[in-house]
C-alpha positions as a Markdown table, in Angstrom:
| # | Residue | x | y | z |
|---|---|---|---|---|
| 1 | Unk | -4.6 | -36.6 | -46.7 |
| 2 | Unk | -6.3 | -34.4 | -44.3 |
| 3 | Unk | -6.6 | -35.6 | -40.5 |
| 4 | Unk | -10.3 | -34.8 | -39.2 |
| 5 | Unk | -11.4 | -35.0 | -35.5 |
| 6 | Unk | -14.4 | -35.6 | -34.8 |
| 7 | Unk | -15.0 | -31.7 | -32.8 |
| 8 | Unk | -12.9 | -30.0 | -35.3 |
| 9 | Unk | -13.5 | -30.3 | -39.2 |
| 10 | Unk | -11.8 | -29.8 | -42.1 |
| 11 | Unk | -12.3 | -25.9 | -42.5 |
| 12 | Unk | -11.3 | -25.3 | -38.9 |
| 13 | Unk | -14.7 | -25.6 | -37.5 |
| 14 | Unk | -15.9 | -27.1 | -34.6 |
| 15 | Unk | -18.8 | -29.5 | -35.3 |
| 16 | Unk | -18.8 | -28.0 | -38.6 |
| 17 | Unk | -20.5 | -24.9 | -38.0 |
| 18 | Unk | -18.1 | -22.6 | -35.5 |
| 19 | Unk | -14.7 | -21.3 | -35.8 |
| 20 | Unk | -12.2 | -21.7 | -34.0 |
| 21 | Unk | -11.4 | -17.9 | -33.8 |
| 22 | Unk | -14.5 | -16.9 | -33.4 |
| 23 | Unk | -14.4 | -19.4 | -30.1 |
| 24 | Unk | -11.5 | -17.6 | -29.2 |
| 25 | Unk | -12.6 | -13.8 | -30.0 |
| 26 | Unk | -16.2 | -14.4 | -28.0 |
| 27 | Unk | -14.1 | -16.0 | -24.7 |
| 28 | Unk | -11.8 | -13.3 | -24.9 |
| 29 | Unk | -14.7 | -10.5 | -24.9 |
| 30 | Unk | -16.4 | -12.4 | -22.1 |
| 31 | Unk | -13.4 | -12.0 | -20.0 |
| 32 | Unk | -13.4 | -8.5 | -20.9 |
| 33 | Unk | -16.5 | -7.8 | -20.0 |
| 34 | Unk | -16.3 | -9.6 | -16.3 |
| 35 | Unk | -12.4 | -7.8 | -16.3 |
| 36 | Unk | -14.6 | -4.4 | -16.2 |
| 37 | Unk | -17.6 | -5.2 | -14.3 |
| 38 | Unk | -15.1 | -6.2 | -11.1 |
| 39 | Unk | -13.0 | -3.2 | -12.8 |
| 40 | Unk | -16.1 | -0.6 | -11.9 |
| 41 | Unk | -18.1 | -2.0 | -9.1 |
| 42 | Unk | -14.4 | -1.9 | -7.1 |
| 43 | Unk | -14.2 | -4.0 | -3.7 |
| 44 | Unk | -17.5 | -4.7 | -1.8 |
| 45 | Unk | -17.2 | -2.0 | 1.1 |
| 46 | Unk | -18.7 | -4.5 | 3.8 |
| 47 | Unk | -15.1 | -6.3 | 2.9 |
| 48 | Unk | -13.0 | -3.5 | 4.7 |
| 49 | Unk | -11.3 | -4.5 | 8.2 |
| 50 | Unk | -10.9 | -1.8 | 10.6 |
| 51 | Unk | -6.7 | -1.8 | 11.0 |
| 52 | Unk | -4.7 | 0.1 | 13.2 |
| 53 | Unk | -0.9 | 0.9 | 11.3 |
| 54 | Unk | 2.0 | 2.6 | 12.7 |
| 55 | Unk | 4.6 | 4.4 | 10.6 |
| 56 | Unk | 7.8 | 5.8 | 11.3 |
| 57 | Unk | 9.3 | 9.1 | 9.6 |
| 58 | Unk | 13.0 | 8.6 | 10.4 |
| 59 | Unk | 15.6 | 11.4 | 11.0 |
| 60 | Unk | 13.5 | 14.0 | 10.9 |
| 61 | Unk | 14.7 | 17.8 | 11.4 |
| 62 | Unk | 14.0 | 19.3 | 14.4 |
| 63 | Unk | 13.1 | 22.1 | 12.8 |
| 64 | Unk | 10.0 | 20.5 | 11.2 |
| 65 | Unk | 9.2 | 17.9 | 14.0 |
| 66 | Unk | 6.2 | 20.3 | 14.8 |
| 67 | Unk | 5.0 | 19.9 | 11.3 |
| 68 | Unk | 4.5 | 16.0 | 11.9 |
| 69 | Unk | 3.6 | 16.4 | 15.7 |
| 70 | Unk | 0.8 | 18.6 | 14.2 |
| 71 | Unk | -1.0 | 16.3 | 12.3 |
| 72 | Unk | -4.3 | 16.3 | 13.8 |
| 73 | Unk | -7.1 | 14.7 | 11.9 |
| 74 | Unk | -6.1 | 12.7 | 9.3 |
| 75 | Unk | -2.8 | 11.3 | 7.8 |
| 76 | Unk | -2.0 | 11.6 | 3.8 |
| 77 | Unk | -0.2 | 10.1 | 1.3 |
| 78 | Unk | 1.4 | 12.3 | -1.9 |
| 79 | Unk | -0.7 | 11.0 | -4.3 |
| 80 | Unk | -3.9 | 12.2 | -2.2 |
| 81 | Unk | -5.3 | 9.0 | -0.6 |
| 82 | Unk | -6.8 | 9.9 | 3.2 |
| 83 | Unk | -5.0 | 6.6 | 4.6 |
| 84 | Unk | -7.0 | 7.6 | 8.2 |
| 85 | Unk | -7.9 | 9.2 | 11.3 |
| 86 | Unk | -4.8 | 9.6 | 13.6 |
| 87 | Unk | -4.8 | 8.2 | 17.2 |
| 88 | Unk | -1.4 | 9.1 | 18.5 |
| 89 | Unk | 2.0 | 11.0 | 17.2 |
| 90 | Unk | 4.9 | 10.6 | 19.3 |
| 91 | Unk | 8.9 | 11.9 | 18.9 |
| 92 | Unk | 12.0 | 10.0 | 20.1 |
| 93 | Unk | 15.7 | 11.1 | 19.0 |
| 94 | Unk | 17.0 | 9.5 | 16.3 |
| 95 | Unk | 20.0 | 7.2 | 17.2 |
| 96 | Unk | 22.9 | 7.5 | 15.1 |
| 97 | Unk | 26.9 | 6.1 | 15.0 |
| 98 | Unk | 29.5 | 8.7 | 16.3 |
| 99 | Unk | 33.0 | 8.0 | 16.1 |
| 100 | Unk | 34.3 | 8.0 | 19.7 |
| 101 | Unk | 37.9 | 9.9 | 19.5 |
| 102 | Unk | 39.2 | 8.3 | 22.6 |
| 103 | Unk | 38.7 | 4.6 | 22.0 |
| 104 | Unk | 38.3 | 5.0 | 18.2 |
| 105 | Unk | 35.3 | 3.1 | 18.1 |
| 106 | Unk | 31.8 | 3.4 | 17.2 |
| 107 | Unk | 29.4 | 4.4 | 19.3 |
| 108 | Unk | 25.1 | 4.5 | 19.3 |
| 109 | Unk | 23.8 | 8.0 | 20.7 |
| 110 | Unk | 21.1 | 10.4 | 20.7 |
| 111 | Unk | 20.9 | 12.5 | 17.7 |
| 112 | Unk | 20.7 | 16.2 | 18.8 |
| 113 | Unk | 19.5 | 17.4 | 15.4 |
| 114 | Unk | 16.9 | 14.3 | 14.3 |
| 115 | Unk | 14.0 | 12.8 | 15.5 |
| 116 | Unk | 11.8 | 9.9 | 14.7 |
| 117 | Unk | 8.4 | 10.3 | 14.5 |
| 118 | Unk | 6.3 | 7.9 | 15.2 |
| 119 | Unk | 2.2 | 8.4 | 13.6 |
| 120 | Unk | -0.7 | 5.6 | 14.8 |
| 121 | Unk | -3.6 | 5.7 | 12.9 |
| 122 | Unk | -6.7 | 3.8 | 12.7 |
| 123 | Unk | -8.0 | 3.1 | 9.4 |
| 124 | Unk | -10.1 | 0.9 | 7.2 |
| 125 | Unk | -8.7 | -1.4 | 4.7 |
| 126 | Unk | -9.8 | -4.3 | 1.8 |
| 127 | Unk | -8.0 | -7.2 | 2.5 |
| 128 | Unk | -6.8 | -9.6 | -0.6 |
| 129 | Unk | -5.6 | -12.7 | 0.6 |
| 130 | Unk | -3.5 | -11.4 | 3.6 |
| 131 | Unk | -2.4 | -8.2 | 2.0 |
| 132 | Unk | -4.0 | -4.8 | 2.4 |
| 133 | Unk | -5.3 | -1.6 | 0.5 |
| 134 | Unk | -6.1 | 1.6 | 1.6 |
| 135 | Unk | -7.3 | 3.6 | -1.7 |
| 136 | Unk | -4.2 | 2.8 | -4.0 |
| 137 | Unk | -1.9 | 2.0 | -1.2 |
| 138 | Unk | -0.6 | -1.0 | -0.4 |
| 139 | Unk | 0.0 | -1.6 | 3.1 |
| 140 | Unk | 2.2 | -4.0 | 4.5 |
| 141 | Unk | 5.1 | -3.5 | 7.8 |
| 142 | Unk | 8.3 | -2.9 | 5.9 |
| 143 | Unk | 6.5 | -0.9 | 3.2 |
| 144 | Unk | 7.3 | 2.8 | 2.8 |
| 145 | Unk | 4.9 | 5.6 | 1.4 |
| 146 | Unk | 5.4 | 9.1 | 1.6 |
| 147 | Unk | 3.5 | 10.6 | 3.8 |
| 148 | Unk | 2.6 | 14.5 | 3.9 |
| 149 | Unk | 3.1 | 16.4 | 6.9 |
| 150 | Unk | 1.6 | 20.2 | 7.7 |
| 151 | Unk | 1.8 | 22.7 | 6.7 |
| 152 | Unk | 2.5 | 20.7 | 3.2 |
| 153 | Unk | 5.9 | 18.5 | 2.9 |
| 154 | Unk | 6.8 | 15.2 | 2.2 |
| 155 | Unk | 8.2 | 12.7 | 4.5 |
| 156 | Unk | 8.9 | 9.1 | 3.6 |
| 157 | Unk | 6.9 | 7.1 | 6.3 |
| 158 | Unk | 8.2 | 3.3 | 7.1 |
| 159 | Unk | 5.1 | 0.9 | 8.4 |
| 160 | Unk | 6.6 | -0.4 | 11.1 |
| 161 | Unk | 3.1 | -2.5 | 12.1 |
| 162 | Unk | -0.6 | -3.1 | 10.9 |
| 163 | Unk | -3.0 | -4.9 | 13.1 |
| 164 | Unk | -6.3 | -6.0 | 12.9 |
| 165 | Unk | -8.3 | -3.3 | 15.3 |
| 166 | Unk | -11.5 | -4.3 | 16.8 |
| 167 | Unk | -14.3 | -2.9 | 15.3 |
């Protein structure tokens, strides 16, 4: 003896006219097509928030300290994504562990062959739910993205902060 609800029928139909995979095919091509419409018509670009990040390049040559002090304009990632216009670069020497021969311990002092580098930039972001975007990039302190310096190498960058900047 065959159950039969009262929405679903004996054929696997609802109300006796409609299948139940063609229920299922017609939702799935609806959520398709809304998938691609968001897909295509990307974030709304009145939803960007000005932002102001800072990144760190860490032990950085001396040698090509220039190449990252030189970065006038705009700041780039590797995969081509203009992450923004850049406000201030600024070089410290990295600090590093030395053994000390006389007391045999370790000891924090100026590196005489690294710096750190230090890039501010201002830029404009799409916020989702308390995370950022630039492009492709996600942007969030702690993150890393390799950033390339002049005349054309490739530094892994550390965001050290991202603030909300005025507009």
């Amino acid at each position: 003896m065959v159950v039969v609800s009262r929405f679903l029928g004996e054929k696997g139909r609802f109300f006796g006219k409609v299948k139940v995979v063609d229920v299922v095919v017609i939702l799935a091509v609806i959520a398709l097509i809304v998938f691609a419409v968001i897909r295509v018509e990307g974030p709304n670009p009145s939803s960007t928030v000005p932002l102001q990040v800072t990144f760190r390049v860490q032990r950085v040559p001396q040698a090509t300290v220039a190449g990252l002090l030189g970065a006038h304009g705009t700041l780039k990632v590797d995969t081509g994504t203009i992450l923004g216009k850049v406000l201030k670069v600024t070089a410290q020497p990295s600090q590093e562990e030395v053994l000390n021969p006389v007391t045999g311990k370790l000891e924090v002092q100026s590196s005489p062959l690294y710096e750190d580098v230090d890039i501010v930039i201002s830029a404009r972001a799409v916020s989702f739910g308390g995370t950022y975007r630039i492009g492709s990039v996600a942007i969030s302190e702690g993150g890393r993205v390799n950033i390339v310096g002049t005349p054309s190498f490739i530094e892994s960058g550390l965001i050290l902060d991202v603030t909300k900047a005025s507009k």
